[in-house]
C-alpha positions, 0 to 999 in steps of 0.5 A: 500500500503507498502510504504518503503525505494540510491544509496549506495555507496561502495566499496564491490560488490553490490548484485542487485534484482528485482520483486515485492511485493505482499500484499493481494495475488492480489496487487504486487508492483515494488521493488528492493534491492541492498545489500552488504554484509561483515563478515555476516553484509548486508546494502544496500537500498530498492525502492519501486514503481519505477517511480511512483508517490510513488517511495520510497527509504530505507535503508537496515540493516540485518545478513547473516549466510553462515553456515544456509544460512539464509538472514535477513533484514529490512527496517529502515529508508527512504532516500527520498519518493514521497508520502505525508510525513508523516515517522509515516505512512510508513510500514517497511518491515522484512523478513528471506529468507532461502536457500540463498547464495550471491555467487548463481545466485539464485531468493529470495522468502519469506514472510515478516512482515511489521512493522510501526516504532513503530514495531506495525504491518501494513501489511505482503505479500510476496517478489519475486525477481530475480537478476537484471543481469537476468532481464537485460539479459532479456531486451538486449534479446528483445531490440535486437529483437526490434532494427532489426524489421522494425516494430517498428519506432526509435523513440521507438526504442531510448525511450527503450533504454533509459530507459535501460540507466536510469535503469542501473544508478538508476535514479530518474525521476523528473517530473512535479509538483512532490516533491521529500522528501529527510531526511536528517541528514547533515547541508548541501548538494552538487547539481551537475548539467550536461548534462548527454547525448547529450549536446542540450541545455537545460535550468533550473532556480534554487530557494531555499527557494524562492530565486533565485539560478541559473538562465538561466543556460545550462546543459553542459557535463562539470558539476557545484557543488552548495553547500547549507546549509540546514534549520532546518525543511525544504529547498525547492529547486525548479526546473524550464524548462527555454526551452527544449533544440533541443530535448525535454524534458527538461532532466538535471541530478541532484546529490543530495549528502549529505555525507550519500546518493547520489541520481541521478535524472534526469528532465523530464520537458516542457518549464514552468514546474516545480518539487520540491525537499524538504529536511527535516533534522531529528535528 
């Protein structure tokens, strides 16, 4: 399986694509990329396995050459994973895709090299992608079918949507019993802490480290920042349902901000149930 991988904020248009990647011409995994791209120097982030239980994020280095309409990039670092960590273990990916402009509403489609970060070969594939406008066109299109049928109950109809909601703002679904590794560099880190829909009362107890950050607190629209040092190794912060609100699940948003990333997650969560998110600070 390739394992690899923000949101990266800036100020240039991001270019968004999704699809997948495809390894020994029968596996296809879910992958996206976000690029900008200024005077021929592109960075962005890469997921991988989106809602999976080994969603992963990159960071995103590459070249564009207008003239040869030539993009270059790969993967070099991961900013969080929802695999076992272990960053030796993870195969980068590295691709050239000819015929490419930023300025085209075109899809990419190319081969890659997977590397390990000692550029030892892992495994290669191929990449086939098609801008997210598309594909979101594509969902509305549906969406827009579904809400008139008399057919399909509204609970449906709501879950849908939401998942559209949750797609356009990149988010991070924490769920039970996961951990969720973030590597950071920063001594410290800002959680941001709200309701991000309808304010239902939902509930969370927050712990770092074993000790008790937060307890009983109810998400409101309004949002609280907490500011925590990171431990050299590893800090765990570790999230409990207190209740589910009147409408379940638990569903609190959480920013992560540690001056490099910023990453959007959201709880998924029963009354009792827990997710774990484990920063692990790297030189």
């Amino acid at each position: 399986m390739v394992l690899v991988y923000p949101i990266f904020i800036s100020a240039q248009e991001a270019y968004e694509y999704i699809g997948f990647v495809r390894i020994n011409d029968t596996v296809n995994i879910a992958y996206k990329v976000s690029l900008t791209e200024q005077k021929g120097e592109v960075k962005g982030y890469s997921l991988t396995g989106m809602g999976g239980e080994h969603e992963t994020r990159s960071t995103i280095r590459g070249e564009y050459y207008e003239d040869k309409k030539q993009l270059n990039f790969r993967e070099t670092g991961i900013v969080y994973t929802k695999s076992p960590v272990n960053q030796n273990d993870f195969c980068f990916i590295n691709t050239t895709i000819e015929n490419f402009s930023f300025k085209k509403d075109n899809k990419i489609k190319a081969d890659f090299i997977g590397l390990f970060p000692d550029n030892t070969k892992c495994i290669d594939g191929e990449i086939m992608l098609s801008p997210l406008e598309k594909m979101e066109a594509k969902f509305d299109k549906v969406m827009t079918k579904i809400n008139k049928s008399k057919r399909v109950s509204d609970s449906i109809k709501e879950k849908l949507s939401s998942m559209k909601m949750m797609d356009s703002l990149n988010m991070n679904i924490l769920r039970k019993d996961q951990t969720l590794s973030v590597f950071s560099k920063s001594k410290n880190v800002s959680l941001i802490i709200y309701d991000g829909g309808k304010e239902d009362g939902d509930k969370i107890t927050i712990s770092v480290n074993g000790k008790t950050l937060i307890s009983n607190f109810e998400a409101t629209n309004k949002s609280k920042q907490i500011n925590l040092d990171l431990a050299e190794g590893k800090t765990s912060i570790v999230i409990n349902a207190v209740n589910e609100g009147s409408i379940a699940p638990n569903t609190v948003i959480v920013e992560l901000k540690d001056g490099d990333n910023t990453i959007k997650a959201m709880s998924n969560l029963k009354k009792g149930e827990k997710t774990q998110i484990d920063f692990l600070k790297i030189k």
